[in-house]
One Martini backbone bead per residue (centre of mass of N, CA, C, O) as a GRO file, in nm:
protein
  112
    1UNK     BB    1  -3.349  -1.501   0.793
    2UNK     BB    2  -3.078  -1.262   0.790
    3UNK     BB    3  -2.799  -1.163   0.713
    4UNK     BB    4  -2.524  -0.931   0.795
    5UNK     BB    5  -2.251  -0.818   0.597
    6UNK     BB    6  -1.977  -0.689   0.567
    7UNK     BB    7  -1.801  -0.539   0.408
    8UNK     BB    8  -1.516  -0.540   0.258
    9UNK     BB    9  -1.160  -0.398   0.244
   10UNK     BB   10  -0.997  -0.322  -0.002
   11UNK     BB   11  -0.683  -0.260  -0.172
   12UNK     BB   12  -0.768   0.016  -0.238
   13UNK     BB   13  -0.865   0.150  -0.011
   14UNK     BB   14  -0.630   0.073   0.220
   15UNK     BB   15  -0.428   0.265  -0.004
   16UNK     BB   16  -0.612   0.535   0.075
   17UNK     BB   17  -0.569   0.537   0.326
   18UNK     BB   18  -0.214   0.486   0.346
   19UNK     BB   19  -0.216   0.791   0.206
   20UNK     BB   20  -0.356   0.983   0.393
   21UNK     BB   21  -0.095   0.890   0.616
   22UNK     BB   22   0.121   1.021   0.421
   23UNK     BB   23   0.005   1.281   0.398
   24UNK     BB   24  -0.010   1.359   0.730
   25UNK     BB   25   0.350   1.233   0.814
   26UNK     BB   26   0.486   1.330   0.518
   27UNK     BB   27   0.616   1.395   0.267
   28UNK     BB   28   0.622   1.371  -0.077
   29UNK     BB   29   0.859   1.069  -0.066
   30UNK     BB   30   0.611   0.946   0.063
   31UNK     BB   31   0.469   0.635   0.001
   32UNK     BB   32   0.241   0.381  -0.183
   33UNK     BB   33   0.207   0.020  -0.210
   34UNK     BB   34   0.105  -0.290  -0.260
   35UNK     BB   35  -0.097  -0.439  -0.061
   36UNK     BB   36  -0.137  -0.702   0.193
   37UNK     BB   37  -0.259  -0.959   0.326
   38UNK     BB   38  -0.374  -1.047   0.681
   39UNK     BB   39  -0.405  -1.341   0.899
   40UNK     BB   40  -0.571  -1.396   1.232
   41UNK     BB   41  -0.754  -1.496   1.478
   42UNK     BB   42  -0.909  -1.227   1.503
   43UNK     BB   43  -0.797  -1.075   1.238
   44UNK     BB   44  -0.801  -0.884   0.925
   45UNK     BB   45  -0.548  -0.743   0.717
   46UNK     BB   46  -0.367  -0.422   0.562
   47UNK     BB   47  -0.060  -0.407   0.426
   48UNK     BB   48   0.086  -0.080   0.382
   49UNK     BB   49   0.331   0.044   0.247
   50UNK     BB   50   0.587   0.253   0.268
   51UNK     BB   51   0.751   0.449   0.000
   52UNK     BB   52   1.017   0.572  -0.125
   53UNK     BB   53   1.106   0.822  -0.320
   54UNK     BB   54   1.225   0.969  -0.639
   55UNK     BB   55   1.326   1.170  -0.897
   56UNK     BB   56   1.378   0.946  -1.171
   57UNK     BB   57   1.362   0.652  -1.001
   58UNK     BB   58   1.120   0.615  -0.761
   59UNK     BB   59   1.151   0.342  -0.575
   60UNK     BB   60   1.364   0.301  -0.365
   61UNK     BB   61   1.205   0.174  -0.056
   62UNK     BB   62   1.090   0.065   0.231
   63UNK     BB   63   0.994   0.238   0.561
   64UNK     BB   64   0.725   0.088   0.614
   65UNK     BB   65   0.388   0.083   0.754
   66UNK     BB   66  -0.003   0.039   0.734
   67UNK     BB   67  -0.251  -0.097   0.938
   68UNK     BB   68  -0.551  -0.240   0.817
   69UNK     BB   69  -0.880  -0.306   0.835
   70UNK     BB   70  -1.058  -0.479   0.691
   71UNK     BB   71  -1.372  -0.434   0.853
   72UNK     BB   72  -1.353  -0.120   0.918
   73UNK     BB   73  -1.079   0.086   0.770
   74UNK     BB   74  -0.873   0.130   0.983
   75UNK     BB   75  -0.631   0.154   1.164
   76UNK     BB   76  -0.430  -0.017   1.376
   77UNK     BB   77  -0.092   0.040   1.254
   78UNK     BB   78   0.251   0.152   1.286
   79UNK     BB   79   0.548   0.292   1.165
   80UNK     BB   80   0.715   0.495   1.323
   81UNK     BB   81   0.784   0.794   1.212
   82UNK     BB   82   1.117   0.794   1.341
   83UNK     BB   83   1.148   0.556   1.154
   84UNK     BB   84   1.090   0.605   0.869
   85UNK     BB   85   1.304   0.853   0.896
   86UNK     BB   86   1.542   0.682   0.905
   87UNK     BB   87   1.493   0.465   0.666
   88UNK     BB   88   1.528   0.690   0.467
   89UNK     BB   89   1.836   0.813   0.541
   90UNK     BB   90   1.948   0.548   0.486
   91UNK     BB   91   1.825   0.508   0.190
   92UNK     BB   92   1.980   0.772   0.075
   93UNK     BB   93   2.281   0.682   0.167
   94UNK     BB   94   2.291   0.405   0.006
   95UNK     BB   95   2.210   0.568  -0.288
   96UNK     BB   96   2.343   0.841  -0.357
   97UNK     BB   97   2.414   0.832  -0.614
   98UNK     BB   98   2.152   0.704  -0.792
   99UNK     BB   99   2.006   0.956  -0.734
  100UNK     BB  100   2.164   1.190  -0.859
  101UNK     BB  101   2.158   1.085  -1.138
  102UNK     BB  102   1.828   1.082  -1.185
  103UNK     BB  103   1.801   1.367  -1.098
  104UNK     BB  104   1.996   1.461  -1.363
  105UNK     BB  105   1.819   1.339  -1.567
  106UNK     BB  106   1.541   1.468  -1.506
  107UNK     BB  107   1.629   1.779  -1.557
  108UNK     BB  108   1.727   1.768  -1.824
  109UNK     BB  109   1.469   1.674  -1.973
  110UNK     BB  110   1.293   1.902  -1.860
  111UNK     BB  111   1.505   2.106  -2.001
  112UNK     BB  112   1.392   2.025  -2.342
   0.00000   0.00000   0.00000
């Protein structure tokens, strides 16, 4: 008797995953994260961040999640669209002076 058992999806495919969801719902400036697994009574999935980008800055910090099925591949939850972009607005609204000068130092930069 032989057992089947399915591959489980790595932290790189659910990256990949959430990176192809990142950019069917959001701008340029929202990308991803390194995913983290978590294990339920039910499901293992893996939360991939959503994170806020800037030229010159880098990583800004997370506006959301989505969460990749372990054994399936699919996503399985995410945090709402109106949610990432509210959270992307605060987060530029708090950082915005360290923000422009990045922005205006990678300008410079390119511009040599």
């Amino acid at each position: 008797m032989s057992i089947i058992t399915a591959e489980k999806v790595t932290a790189d495919s659910a990256r990949k995953t959430g990176s192809h969801f990142a950019a069917d719902h959001f701008g340029d400036q929202i990308g991803v994260g390194m995913p983290w697994r978590v294990v339920s009574s039910l499901r293992s999935a893996w939360v991939v961040p959503l994170v806020l980008t800037s030229p010159g800055y880098g990583v800004v910090g997370i506006v959301g999640v989505v969460i990749v099925d372990e054994e399936l591949g699919n996503i399985s939850a995410w945090t709402a669209v109106e949610e990432v972009n509210s959270n992307a607005d605060q987060l530029i609204k708090d950082r915005k002076d360290d923000l422009n000068i990045a922005f205006k130092r990678a300008v410079a930069q390119a511009t040599l």
